[in-house]
MIRO-622322 format. One line per 4 residues: number of its first residue (from 1); their letters; for each residue x, y, z of C-alpha. Coordinates in nm, 4 decimals, m for minus. Each point is the difference from the previous one (the first is absolute). Layout:
N
NUM	A	X Y Z; ...
This chain:
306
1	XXXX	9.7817 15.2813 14.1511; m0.0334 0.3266 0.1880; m0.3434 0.2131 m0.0192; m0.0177 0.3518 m0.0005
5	XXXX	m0.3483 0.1763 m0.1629; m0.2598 0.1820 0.1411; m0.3366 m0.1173 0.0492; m0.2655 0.2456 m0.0095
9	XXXX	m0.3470 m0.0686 0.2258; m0.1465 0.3278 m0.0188; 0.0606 0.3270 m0.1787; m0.3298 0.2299 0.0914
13	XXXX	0.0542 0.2964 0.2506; m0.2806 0.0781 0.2370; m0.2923 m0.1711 m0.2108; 0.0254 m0.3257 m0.1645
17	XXXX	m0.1762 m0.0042 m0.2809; m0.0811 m0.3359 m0.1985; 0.3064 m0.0120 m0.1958; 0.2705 0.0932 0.3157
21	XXXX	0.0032 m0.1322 0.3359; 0.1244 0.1640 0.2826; 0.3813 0.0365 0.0703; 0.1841 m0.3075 0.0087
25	XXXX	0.3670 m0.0891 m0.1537; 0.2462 m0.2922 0.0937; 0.3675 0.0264 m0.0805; 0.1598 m0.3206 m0.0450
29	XXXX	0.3662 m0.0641 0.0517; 0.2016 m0.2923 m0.0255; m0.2295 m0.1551 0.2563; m0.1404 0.2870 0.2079
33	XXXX	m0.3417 0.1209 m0.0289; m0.0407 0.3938 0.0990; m0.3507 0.0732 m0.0255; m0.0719 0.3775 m0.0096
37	XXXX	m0.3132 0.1859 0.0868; m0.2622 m0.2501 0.0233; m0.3234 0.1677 m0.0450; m0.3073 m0.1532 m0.0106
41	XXXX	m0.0653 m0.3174 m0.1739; 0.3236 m0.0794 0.0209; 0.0093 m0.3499 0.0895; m0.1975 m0.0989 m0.3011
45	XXXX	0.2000 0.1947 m0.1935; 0.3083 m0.2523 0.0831; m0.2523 m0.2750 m0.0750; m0.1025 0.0992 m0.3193
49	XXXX	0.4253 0.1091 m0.0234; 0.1286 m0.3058 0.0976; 0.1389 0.1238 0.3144; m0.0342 m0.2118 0.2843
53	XXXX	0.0571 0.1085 0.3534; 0.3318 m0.2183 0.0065; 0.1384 0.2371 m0.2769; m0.0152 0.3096 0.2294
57	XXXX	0.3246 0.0699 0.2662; m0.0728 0.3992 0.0255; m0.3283 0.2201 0.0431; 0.1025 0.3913 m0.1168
61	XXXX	m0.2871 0.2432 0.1075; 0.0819 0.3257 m0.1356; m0.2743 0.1530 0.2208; m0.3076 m0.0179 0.1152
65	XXXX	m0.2847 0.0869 m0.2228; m0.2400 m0.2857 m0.0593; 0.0880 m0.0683 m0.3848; 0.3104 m0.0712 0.0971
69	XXXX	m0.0300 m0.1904 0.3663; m0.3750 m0.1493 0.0105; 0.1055 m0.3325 m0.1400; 0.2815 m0.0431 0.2668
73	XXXX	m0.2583 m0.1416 0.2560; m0.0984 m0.3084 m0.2759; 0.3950 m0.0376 m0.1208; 0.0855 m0.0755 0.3895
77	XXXX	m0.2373 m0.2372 0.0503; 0.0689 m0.2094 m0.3010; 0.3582 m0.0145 0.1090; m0.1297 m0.1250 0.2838
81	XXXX	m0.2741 m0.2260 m0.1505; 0.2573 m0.1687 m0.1933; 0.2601 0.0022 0.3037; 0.3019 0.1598 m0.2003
85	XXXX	0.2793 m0.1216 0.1835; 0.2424 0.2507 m0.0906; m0.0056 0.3352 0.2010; m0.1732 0.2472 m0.2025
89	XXXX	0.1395 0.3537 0.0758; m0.2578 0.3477 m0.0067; 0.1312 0.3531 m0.0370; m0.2480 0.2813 m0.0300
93	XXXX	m0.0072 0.3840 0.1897; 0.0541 m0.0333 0.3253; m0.2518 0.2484 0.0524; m0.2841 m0.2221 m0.0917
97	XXXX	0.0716 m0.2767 0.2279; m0.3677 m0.0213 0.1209; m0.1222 m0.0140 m0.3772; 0.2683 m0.2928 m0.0291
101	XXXX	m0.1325 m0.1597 0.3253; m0.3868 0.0595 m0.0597; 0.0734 m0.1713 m0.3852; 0.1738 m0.3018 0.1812
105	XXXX	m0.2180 m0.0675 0.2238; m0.3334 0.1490 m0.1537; m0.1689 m0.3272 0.0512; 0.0791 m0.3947 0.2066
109	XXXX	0.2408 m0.2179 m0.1998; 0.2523 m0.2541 0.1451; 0.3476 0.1215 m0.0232; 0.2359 m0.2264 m0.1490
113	XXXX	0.2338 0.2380 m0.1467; 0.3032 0.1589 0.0914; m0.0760 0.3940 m0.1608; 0.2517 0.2255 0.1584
117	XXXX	m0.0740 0.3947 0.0397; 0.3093 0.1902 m0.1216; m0.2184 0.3591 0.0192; 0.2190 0.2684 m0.1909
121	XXXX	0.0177 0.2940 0.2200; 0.2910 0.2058 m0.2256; 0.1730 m0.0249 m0.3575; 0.2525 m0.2379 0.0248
125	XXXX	0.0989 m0.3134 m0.0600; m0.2296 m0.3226 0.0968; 0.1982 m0.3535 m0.0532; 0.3239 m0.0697 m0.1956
129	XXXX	0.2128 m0.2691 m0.0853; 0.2032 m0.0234 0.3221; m0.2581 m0.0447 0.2189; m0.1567 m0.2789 0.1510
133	XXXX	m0.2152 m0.2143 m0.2449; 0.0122 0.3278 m0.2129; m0.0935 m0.0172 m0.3633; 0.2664 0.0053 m0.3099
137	XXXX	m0.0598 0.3631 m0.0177; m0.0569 0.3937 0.1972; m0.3456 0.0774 0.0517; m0.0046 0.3738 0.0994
141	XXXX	m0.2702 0.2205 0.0344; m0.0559 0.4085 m0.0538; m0.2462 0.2503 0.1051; m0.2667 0.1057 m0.2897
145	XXXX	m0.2183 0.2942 0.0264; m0.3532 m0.0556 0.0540; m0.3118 0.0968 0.2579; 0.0380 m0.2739 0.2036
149	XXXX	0.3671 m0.1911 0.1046; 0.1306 m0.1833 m0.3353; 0.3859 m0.1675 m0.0516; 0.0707 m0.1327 m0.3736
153	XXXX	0.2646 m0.2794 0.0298; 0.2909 m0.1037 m0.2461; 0.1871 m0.3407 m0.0240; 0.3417 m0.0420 m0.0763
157	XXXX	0.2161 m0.2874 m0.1258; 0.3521 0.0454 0.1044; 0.2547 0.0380 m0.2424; 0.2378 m0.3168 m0.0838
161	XXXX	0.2430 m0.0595 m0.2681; m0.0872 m0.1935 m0.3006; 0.2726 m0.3100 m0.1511; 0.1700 0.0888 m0.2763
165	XXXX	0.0240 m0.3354 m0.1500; 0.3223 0.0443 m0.3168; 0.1573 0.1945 0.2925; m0.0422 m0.3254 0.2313
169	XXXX	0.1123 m0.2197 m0.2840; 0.3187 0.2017 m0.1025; 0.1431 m0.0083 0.3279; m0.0919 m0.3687 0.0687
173	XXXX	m0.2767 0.0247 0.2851; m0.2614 m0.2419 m0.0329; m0.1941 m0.2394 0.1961; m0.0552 0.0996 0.3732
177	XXXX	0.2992 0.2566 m0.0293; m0.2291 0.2330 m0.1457; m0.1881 m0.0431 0.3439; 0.2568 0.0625 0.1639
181	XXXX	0.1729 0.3112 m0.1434; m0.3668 0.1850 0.0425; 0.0034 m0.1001 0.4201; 0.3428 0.0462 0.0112
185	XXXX	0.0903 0.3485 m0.2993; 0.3166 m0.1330 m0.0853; 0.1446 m0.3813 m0.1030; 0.3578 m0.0954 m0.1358
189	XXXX	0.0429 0.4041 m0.0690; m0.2980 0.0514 m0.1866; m0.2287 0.2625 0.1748; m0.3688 m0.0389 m0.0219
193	XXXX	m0.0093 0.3637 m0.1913; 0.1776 m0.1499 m0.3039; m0.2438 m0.2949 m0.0609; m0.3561 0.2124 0.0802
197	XXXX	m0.1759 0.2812 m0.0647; m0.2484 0.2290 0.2365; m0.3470 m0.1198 0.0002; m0.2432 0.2238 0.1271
201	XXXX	m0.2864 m0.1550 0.1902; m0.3409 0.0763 m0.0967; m0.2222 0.2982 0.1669; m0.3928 m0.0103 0.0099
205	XXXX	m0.2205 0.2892 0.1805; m0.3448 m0.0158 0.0920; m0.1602 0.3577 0.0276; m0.3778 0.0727 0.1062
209	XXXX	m0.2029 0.2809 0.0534; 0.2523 0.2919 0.0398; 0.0609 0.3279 m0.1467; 0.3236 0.1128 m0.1458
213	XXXX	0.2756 m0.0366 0.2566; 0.3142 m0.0818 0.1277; m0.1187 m0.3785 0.0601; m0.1190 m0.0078 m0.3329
217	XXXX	0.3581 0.0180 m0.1739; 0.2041 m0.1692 0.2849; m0.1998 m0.2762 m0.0811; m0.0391 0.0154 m0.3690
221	XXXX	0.3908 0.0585 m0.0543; 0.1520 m0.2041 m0.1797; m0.2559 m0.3087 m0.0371; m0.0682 m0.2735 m0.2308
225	XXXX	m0.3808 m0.0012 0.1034; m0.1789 0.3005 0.1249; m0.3578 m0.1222 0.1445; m0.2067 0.3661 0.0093
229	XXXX	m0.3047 0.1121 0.0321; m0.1150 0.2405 m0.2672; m0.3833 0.0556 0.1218; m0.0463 0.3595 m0.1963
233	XXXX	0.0831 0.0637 m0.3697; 0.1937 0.3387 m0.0486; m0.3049 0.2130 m0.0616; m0.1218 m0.0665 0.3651
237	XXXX	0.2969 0.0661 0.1594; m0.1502 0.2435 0.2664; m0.1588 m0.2605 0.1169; 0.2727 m0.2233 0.0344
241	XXXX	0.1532 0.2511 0.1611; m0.2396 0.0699 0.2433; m0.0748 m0.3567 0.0681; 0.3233 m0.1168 0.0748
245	XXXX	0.0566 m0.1802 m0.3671; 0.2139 m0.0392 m0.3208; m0.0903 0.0546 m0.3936; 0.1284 m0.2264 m0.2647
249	XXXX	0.2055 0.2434 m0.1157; 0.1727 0.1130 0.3336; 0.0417 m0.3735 0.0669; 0.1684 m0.0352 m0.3538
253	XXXX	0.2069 0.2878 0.0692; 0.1011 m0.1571 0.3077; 0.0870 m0.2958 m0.1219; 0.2228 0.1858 m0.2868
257	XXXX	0.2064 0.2019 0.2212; 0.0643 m0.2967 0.2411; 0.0725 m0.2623 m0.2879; m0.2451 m0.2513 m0.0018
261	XXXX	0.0134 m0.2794 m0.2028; m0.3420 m0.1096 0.0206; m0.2985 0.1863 0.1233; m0.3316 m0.1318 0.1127
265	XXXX	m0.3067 0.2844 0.0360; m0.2399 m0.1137 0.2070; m0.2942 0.1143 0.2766; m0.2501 0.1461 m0.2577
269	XXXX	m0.2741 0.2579 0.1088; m0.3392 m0.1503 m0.1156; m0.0762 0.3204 m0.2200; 0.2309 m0.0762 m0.2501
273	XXXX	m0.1059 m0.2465 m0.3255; 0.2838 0.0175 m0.1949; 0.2837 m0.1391 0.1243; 0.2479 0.0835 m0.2862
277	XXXX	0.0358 0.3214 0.1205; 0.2021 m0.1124 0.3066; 0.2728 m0.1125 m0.2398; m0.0044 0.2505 m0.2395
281	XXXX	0.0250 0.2594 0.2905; 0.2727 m0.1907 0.1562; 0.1846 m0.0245 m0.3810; m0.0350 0.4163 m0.0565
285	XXXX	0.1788 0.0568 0.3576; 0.3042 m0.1914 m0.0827; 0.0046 m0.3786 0.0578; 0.1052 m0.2117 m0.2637
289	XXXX	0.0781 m0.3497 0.1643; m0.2518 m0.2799 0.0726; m0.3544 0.1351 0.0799; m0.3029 m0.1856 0.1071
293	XXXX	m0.3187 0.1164 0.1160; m0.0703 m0.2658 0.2593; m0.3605 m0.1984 m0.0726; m0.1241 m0.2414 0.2842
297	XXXX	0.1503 m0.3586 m0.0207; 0.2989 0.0891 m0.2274; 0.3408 m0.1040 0.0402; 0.2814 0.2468 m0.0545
301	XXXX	0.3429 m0.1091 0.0161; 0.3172 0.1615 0.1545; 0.2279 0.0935 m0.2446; 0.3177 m0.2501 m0.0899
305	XX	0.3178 0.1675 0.1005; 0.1889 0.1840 m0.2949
């Protein structure tokens, strides 16, 4: 049976504090592992997760800030301490190549590992379906707005058709027919149209340390999970502002106007106690889907298609 849930590692911003470790969040996917932002303590994070190296197929930096990188150089060297023998692929800023290189090689190990630097250098797309050992879905990224070089990225399932099965029946296709008609669209006059339906594939978005922009909603749009960071509540929006971040309530907003299923708040500034403001904020700007405000060690699962 096919996986698909979130598995948070970390959900503090700049500080940890003793409740939140830094950064850390692994998307899993009908066997693929992305593993986003791995800040410190990351690798005992999976432990404690039940994430093993093997799990992981993609590393997404969103930048280079240490809550959200430190715990890359410990995550490559377990892949290679347990000789993963699947190639594990890395996108992050191509801007910050010598953080990348100084966190892979920031001590002596033994490589075993095949880890493959796919450095984005410009919005765009990053692997698809019809390329070579590509993944079962898009992986794109987009520019986010924030003091240093930041992308958020978004995965997408491609759309399909699901069987209508009375449809199937009343004009007699069973067995391997019904195979058939979907490689083929048509079989003995009946056209694939008249015995499916459009089935959208699913949409997740990770989005970290950014202020409102452009990025923001390309990625969001449209989503059944939205991953975002929410580090300020509303009343300390200045400072989100000038610090390159989000409040609850202008992720919520976000994640209203783009139509969101489920929403997951996460990257909490250490000043704030009460964490049931993050959800009410994100309630009073709009969004009224799924909402969780991510703890460390939860599991949150994608959404079942409508």
């Amino acid at each position: 049976m096919s996986v698909r849930e979130l598995a948070v590692l970390g959900t503090a911003s700049q500080v940890p504090t003793r409740r939140r470790n830094h950064n850390g969040y692994v998307l899993l996917w009908d066997g693929q592992g992305l593993l986003f932002d791995p800040g410190e303590g990351t690798q005992r994070q999976m432990m404690r997760a039940g994430i093993a190296a093997h799990d992981l197929t993609r590393i997404c930096v969103t930048h280079f800030h240490g809550d959200h990188s430190l715990g890359l150089a410990g995550v490559v060297q377990r892949i290679n301490l347990d000789r993963v023998p699947h190639p594990v692929r890395a996108h992050y800023p191509a801007s910050g190549q010598r953080f990348f290189d100084r966190l892979r090689y920031s001590t002596a190990y033994r490589e075993t590992a095949d880890i493959r630097e796919e450095p984005v250098a410009a919005p765009g797309v990053l692997a698809s379906p019809g390329q070579p050992e590509a993944p079962p879905f898009t992986l794109s990224a987009e520019r986010l707005s924030h003091p240093v070089e930041a992308f958020g990225y978004r995965l997408a399932e491609p759309d399909a058709r699901r069987m209508l099965p009375g449809e199937l029946a009343a004009r007699g296709i069973t067995g391997p027919d019904i195979s058939r008609i979907q490689r083929e669209g048509e079989l003995r006059g009946v056209r694939l149209e008249e015995v499916s339906e459009p089935r959208r594939g699913q949409r997740f978005a990770f989005v970290m340390d950014t202020r409102l922009c452009d990025g923001v909603y390309a990625l969001a749009e449209g989503c059944d999970m939205l991953v975002i960071e929410s580090t300020f509540t509303d009343e300390d929006e200045p400072l989100a502002r000038e610090y390159g971040h989000l409040t609850a309530g202008q992720a919520g907003r976000v994640a209203a106007e783009s139509g969101v299923r489920s929403l997951v708040l996460t990257h909490f500034s250490q000043r704030y106690s009460d964490m049931a403001v993050f959800a009410a904020q994100a309630r009073e700007a709009g969004f009224e889907g799924e909402l969780t405000v991510a703890e460390d060690l939860m599991r949150v699962p994608v959404p079942k298609r409508r």
